[in-house]
C-alpha positions in Angstrom: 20.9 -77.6 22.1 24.2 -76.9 23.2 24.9 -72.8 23.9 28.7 -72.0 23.3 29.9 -68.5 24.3 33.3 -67.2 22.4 35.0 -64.4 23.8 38.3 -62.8 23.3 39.2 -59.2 24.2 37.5 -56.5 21.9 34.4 -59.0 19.9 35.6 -58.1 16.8 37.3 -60.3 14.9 37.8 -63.6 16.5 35.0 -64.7 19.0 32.6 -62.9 16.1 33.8 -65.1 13.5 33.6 -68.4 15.5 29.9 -67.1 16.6 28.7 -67.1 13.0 30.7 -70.2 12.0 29.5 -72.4 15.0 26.1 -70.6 15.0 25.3 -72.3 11.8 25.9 -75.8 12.9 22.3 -77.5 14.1 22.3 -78.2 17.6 24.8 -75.2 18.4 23.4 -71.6 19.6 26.2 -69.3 19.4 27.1 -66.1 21.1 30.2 -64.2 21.6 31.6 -61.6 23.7 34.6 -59.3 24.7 36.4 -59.0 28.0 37.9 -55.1 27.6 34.9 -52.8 28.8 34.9 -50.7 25.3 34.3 -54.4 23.3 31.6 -54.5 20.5 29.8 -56.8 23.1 30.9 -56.6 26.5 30.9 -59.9 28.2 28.6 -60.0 31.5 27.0 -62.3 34.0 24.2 -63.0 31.6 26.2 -64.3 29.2 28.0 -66.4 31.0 24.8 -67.8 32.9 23.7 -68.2 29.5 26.8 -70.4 28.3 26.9 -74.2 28.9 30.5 -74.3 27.3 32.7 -70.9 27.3 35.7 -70.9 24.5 38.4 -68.2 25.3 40.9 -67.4 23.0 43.8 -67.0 25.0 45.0 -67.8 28.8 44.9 -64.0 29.6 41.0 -63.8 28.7 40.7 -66.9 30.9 42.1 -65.2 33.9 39.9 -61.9 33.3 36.7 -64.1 33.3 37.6 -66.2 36.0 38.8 -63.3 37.9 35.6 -61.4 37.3 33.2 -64.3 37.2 35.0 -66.6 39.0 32.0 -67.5 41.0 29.4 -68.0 38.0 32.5 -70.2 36.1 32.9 -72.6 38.7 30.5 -75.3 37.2 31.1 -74.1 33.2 33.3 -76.0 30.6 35.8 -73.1 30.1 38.2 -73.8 27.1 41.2 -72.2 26.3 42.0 -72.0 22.5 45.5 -69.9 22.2 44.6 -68.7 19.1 46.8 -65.3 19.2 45.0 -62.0 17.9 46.7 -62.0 14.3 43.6 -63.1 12.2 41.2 -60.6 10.5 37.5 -61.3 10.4 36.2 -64.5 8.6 40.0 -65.0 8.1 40.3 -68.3 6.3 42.7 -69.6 8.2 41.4 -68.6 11.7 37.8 -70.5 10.2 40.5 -73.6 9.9 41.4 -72.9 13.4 38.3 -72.5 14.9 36.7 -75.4 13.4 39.6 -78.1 14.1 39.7 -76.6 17.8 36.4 -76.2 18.7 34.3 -78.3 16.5 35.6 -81.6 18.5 33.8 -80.3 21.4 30.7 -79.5 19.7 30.1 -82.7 17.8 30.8 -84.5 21.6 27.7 -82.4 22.8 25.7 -82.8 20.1 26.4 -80.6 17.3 26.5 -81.1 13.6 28.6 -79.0 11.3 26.5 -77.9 8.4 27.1 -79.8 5.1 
């Protein structure tokens, strides 16, 4: 079972929607997390001990968790997306995103998409 963390700045629209898309594939436990301290879930050590791969959704959330975490990420998979914040929830086209970015990774460590 591979455990993939999402996170992007507030955990409302993007790292939520790739948590229930990729939390529905078998093999895949799915969490997701914010890096601005007033996010729906902010993310902390837990989660990132937690996490075998961590997707960030832009270079910018990569330096806040590396700067704050820095010593918990050393020996984590972090992947950086660039998906911009200009997708609503469960956008359609974000789901398109999401899936042809990060599903590569997750079928490599063992994950199936659901049929």
């Amino acid at each position: 079972m591979v455990r993939a963390l999402f996170v992007c700045s507030q955990n409302r629209l993007r790292s939520p929607t790739a948590e229930d898309i990729f939390g529905k594939w078998q093999g895949v436990e799915a969490a997701s997390a914010g890096t601005d301290e007033k996010a729906g879930s902010p993310l902390d050590a837990e989660a990132i001990e937690w996490a075998e791969i961590i997707f960030v959704m832009e270079r910018a959330h990569r330096n806040r968790v590396t700067k704050r975490f820095g010593h918990q990420v050393r020996n984590k998979r972090l992947v950086v997306l660039d998906i911009p914040d200009e997708y609503e929830f469960m956008d359609p086209a974000l789901i398109r995103v999401l899936e042809r970015e990060v599903g590569p990774y997750l079928v490599r460590l063992g994950g199936t998409p659901p049929p």
